[in-house]
MIFI-458447 format. One record per residue (C-alpha): residue in one letter; x, y, z. Coordinates in steps of 0.05 Angstrom, whole numbers, padded with zeros to 5 digits. Last residue first. Example, Ala and Ser with C-alpha at 12.3 -4.5 7.8 and 13.67 -1.06 7.14 Angstrom:
! MIFI-458447
{S {00273 -00021 00143}};
{A {00246 -00090 00156}};
This chain:
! MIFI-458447
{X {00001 00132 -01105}};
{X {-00025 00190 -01055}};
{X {00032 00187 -01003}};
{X {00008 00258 -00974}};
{X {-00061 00292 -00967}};
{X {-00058 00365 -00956}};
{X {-00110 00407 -00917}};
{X {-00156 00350 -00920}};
{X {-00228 00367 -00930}};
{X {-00226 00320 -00995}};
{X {-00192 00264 -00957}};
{X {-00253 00256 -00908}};
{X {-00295 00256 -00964}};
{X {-00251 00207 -01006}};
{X {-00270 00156 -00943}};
{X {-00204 00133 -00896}};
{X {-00197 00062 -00902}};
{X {-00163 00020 -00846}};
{X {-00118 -00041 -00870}};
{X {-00069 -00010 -00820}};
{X {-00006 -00023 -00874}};
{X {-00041 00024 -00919}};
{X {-00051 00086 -00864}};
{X {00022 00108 -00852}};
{X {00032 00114 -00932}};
{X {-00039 00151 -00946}};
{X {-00013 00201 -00898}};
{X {-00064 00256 -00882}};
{X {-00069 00326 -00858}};
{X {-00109 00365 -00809}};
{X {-00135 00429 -00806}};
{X {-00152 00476 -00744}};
{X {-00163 00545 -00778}};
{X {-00124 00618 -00765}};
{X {-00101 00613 -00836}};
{X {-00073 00543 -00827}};
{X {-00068 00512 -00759}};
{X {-00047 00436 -00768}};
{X {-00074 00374 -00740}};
{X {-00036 00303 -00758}};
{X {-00067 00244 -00795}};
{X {-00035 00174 -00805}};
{X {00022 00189 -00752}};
{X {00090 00154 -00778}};
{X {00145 00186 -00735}};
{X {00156 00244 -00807}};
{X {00081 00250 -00804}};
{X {00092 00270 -00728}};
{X {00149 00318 -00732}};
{X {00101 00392 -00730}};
{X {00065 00358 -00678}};
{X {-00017 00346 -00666}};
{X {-00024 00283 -00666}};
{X {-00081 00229 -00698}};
{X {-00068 00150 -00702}};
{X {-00123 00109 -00734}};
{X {-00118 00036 -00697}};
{X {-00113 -00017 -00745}};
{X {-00058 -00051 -00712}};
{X {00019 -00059 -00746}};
{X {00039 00002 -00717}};
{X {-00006 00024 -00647}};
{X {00061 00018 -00601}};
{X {00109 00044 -00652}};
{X {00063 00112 -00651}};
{X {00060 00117 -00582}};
{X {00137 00102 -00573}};
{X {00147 00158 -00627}};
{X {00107 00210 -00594}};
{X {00143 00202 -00526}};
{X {00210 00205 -00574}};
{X {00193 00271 -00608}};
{X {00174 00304 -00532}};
{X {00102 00310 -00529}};
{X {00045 00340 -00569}};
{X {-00016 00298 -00557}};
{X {-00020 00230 -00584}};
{X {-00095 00216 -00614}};
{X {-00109 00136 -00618}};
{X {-00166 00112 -00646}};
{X {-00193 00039 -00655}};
{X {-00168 00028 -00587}};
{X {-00178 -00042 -00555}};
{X {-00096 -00049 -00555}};
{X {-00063 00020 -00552}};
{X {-00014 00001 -00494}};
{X {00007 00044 -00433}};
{X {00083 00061 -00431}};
{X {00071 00133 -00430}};
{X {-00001 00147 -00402}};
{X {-00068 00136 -00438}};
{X {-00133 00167 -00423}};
{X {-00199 00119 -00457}};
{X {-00261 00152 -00492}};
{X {-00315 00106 -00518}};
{X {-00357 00119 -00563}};
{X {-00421 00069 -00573}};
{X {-00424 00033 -00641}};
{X {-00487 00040 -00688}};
{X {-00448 00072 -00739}};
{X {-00425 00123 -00690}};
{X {-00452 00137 -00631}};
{X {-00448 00182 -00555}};
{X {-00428 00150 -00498}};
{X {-00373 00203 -00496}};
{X {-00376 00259 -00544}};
{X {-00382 00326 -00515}};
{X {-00357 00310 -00439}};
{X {-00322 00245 -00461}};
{X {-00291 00284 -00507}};
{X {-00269 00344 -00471}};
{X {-00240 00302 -00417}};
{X {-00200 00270 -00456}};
{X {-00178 00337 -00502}};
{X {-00164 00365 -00429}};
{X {-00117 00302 -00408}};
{X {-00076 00316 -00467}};
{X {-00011 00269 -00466}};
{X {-00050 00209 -00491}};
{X {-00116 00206 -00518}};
{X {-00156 00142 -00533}};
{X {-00223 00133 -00576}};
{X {-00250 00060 -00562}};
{X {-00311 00050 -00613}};
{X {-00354 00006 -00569}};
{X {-00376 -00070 -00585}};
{X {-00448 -00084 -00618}};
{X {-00421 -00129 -00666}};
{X {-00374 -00164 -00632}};
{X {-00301 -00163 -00619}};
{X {-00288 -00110 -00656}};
{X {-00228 -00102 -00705}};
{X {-00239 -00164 -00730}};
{X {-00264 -00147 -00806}};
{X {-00221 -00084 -00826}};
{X {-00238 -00016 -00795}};
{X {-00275 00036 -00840}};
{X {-00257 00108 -00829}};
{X {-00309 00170 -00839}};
{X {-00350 00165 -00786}};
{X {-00296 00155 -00735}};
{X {-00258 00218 -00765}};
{X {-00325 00258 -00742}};
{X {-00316 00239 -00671}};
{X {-00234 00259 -00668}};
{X {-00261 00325 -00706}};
{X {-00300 00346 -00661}};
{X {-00253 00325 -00593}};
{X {-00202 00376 -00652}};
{X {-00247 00425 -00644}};
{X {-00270 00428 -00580}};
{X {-00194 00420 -00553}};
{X {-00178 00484 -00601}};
{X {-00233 00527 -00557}};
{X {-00292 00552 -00595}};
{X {-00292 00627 -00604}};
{X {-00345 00651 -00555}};
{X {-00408 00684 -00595}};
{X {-00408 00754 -00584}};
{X {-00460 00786 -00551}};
{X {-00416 00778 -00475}};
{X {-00364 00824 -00511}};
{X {-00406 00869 -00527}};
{X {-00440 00874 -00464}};
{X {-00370 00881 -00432}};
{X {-00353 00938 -00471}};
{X {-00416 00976 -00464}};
{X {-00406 00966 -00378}};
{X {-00331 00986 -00387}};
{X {-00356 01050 -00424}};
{X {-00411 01064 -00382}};
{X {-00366 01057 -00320}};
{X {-00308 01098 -00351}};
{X {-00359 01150 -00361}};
{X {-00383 01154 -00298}};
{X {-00316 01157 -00271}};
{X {-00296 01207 -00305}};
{X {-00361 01246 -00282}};
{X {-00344 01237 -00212}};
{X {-00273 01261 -00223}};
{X {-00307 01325 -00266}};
{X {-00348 01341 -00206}};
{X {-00298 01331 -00153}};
C-alpha cells in the first residue's frame, strides 16, 4: 500500500510540474490570430484608387467568406479599430453574396469552384482579395497565405493586383514569401 501511495504521489508531483510548465509557456498564437493580423496590417499597406470610399471618413469593409472563426476573430481583435484614419469594418459573406462595399475580401479554403465564384465576383473592383488555398493564385487571388518553415506567410501576384488599380507598398512586398508577376 505504501509503495501504491507513493506512486501516486509521484505521478501527482509530476503531473502538477508538468502542468505548471506548460501554463509558463506562452500559448502559441492560433493561425486565425495571425492571419485576422495580418488582414489589418495588409490595410496599412495598400492604397485604394480615388472612389473607393464614398466619403472621406467612410469604414474600411474587411469581408471573410467560408471562415466564420477568422470573422469573428477580427472583429474581436480588430473590429472598430483604425487604419489611416478609417474605421474597420468586418463583414461575413456566404456563397452567392456580393463583395461590393468591401475593400478586402479574404476567401477561406473552399471547394476550387466556391473560391473561383468569390474571386470572379470581386474582379474588375479594387477590392484586395486574400485566400488561403494551394489553387488560389492559379483562380486569380492577389495574395494567398502559405505555411513555410512552421510560419504563416503569404505570397503576392503583381498580375491579379494591376487590373484592381490598388497598390501594394514595397514593404509589404519585401516580407513576401515570394512575389510573382514582377514585370
Amino acid at each position: 500500500m505504501a509503495r501504491l501511495s507513493r506512486r501516486v504521489a509521484a505521478g501527482c508531483l509530476a503531473l502538477c510540474l508538468l502542468t505548471a510548465a506548460g501554463m509558463a509557456r506562452p500559448q502559441v498564437p492560433l493561425e486565425s490570430e495571425v492571419k485576422a493580423a495580418y488582414l489589418y496590417k495588409f490595410a496599412t499597406f495598400v492604397e485604394w484608387p480615388e472612389g473607393s470610399f464614398a466619403r472621406p471618413d467612410s469604414v474600411l469593409q474587411i469581408g471573410v467568406a467560408g471562415n466564420d472563426a477568422l470573422a469573428d476573430q477580427l472583429a474581436r481583435t480588430v473590429g472598430g479599430r483604425s487604419v489611416n484614419g478609417r474605421t474597420v469594418s468586418i463583414r461575413k459573406l456566404r456563397r452567392g453574396e456580393s463583395p461590393a462595399g468591401l475593400h478586402i475580401l479574404f476567401v477561406g479554403a473552399h471547394d476550387r469552384a466556391a473560391i473561383g465564384d468569390f474571386l470572379n465576383a470581386a474582379r474588375g473592383q479594387s477590392v484586395l482579395t486574400v485566400t488561403d488555398s494551394d489553387q488560389a493564385l492559379a483562380l486569380g487571388s492577389m495574395v494567398n497565405f502559405v505555411v513555410a518553415g512552421q510560419r504563416l506567410r503569404f505570397e503576392v501576384a503583381l498580375d491579379h493586383v494591376a487590373p484592381s488599380r490598388l497598390r501594394i507598398s514595397a514593404r509589404m512586398l519585401a516580407a513576401a514569401l515570394r512575389v510573382a508577376g514582377v514585370t
